[in-house]
N, C-alpha and C positions, 0 to 999 in steps of 0.2 A: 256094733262094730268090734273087729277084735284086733289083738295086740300087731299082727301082721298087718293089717289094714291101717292101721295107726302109724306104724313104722313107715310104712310107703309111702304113705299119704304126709307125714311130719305132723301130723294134728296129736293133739292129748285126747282119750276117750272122753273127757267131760265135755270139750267141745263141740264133738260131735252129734251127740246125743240129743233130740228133740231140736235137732235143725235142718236144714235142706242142705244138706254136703253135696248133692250135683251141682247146686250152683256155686257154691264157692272153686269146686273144682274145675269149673269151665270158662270161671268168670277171670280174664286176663287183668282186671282193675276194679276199683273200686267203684265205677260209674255202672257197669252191668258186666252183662257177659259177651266172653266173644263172640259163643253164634248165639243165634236166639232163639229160644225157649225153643220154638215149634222145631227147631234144627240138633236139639241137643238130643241123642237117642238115650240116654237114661232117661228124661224127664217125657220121652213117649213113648216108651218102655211101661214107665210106673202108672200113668194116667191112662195107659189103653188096657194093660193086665196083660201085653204079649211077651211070650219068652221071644228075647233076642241075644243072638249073638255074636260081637263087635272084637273084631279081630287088628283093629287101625285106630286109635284112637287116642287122644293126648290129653293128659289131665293134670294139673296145676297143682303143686304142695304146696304144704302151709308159707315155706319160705318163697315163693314167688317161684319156683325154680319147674319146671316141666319134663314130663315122663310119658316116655310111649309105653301104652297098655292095650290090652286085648281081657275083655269082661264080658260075662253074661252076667242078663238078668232072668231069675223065672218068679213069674208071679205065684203068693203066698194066697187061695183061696179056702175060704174055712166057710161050709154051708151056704157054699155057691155064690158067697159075697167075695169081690177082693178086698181083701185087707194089708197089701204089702207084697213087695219083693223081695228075692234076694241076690243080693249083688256078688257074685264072684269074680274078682279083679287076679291079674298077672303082669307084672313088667314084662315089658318085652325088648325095650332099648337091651345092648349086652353093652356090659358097664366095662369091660378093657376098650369097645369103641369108644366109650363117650372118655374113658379117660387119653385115651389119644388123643380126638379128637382137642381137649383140654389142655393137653400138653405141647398141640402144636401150634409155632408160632404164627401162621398163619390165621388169619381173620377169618371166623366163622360163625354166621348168623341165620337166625330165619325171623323173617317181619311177615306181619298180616295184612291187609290190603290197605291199612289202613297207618303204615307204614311201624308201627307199635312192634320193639323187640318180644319174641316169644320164645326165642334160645338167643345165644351166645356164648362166645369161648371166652377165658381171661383175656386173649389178646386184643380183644373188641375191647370189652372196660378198659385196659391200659392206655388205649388211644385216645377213648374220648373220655381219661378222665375221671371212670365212675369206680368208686372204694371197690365194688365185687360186682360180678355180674348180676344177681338177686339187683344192684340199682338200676339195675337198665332195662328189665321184663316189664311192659307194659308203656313204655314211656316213649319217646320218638329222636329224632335229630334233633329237631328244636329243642330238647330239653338240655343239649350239651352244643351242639356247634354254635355258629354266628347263622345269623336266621338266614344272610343272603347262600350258603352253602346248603343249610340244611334242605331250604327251599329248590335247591339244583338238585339235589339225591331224591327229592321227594317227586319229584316231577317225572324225572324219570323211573321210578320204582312204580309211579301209577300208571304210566305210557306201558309198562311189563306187564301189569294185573289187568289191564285193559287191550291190551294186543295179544297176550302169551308171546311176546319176541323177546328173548333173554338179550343182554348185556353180555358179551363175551371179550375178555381181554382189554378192556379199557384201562386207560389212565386217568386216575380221577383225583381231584385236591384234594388235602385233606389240612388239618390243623392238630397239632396234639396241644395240648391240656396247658401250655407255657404259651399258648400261639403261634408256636413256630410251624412254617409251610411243611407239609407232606404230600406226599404222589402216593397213592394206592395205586397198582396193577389188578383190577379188579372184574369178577363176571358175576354174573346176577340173573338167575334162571326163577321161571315163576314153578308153584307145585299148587296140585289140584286137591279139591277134594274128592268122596268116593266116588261124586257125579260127573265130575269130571270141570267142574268150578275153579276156578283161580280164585285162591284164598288168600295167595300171599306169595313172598318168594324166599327162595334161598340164598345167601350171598359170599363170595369167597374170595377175597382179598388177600394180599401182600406188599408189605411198605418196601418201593423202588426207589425210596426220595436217593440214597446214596446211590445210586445209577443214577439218575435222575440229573443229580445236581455234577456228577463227572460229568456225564455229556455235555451239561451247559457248557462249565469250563474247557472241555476241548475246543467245543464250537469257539468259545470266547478266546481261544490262545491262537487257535487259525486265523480268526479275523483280524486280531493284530496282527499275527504275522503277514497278509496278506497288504494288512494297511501300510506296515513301514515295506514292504515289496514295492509296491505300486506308486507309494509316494518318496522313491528314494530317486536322487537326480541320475546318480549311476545309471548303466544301461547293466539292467542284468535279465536273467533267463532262467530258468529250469528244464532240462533235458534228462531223459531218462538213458541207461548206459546202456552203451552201443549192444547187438544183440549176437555178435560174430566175437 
């Protein structure tokens, strides 16, 4: 592996050396990996000996943190045995999006079917919580809200991966990190993979609670007004001014 592959990837070259670097690269946790084995094209790449080449593809750094890349592999055959590949890798994310992307206030995430963060923005960590975003890759709602909430996001995020029917423009509760009530304005679309698979979704949210919480209080300043109206012994009226 060389110094650029190291650099991309966040690994030290001793690490990598004499290990299976596709799977740590695929693997979202420490239980296994995200898709499995038979699904990961590096690892039926290497065990069939076919050149392939993977123009869509997302691979995991050492800090938990995830990169779109596009790599070939061509198989390494010495007197007609294979004995290896070689991996040529390229980012392909453009890193002025992803630093927008990062800099805007608005909630931006992608989970896997299995509701597990696989990106996020800072503004996602702030809400629920987590020191950086690196604590939130692989982990779920339940790891940060109150289980009866995380339990309603999760519900409906499988009704998405199960239907393909996105979430469009919702208001949905939230809690930040003190307990205090939040309203997200929130839509949540599924994405496929190359087969056309629901793997997961996308989600894009923004905190309405200070809208949220005026409207109460108007509601709540009408209704009194309406109460001393109605229970006042006076005879009174409202008429709107003459039109002439």
């Amino acid at each position: 592996i060389n110094q650029a592959a190291c650099r991309t990837l966040g690994y030290p070259r001793e690490e990598c050396l004499g290990e299976k670097l596709q799977c740590r690269i695929h693997a979202g946790h420490c239980r296994g990996w995200v898709c499995p084995k038979e699904a990961c094209r590096v690892q039926s790449a290497l065990q069939s000996g076919s050149a392939v080449q993977v123009d869509d593809d997302v691979f995991r750094r050492h800090d938990g943190t995830f990169i779109a890349v596009e790599y070939s592999v061509q198989p390494v055959v010495v007197k007609g045995r294979l004995r290896g590949s070689v991996i040529g890798m390229n980012e392909t994310a453009n890193s002025f999006l992803r630093t927008l992307i990062e800099r805007l206030p608005d909630l931006i995430y992608v989970k896997d079917n299995q509701g597990r963060f696989l990106l996020a923005n800072s503004s996602v960590a702030k809400l629920m919580g987590a020191p950086a975003v690196s604590d939130l890759l692989g982990k779920t709602d339940f790891d940060f809200y109150p289980k009866e909430l995380a339990a309603k996001y999760y519900a409906d995020e499988q009704r998405i991966c199960q239907t393909g029917e996105p979430l469009v423009d919702i208001e949905e509760p939230g809690v930040d990190p003190e307990g205090r009530q939040r309203w997200l304005l929130t839509s949540k679309v599924p994405f496929h993979d190359g087969s056309g698979k629901i793997i997961g979704l996308v989600g894009l949210g923004r905190d309405v609670t200070r809208r949220r919480l005026a409207e109460e209080a108007l509601r709540e300043s009408e209704a009194r007004h309406r109460l001393l109206f109605d229970g006042s012994r006076d005879a009174m009226m409202t008429m709107a001014p003459p039109s002439w």
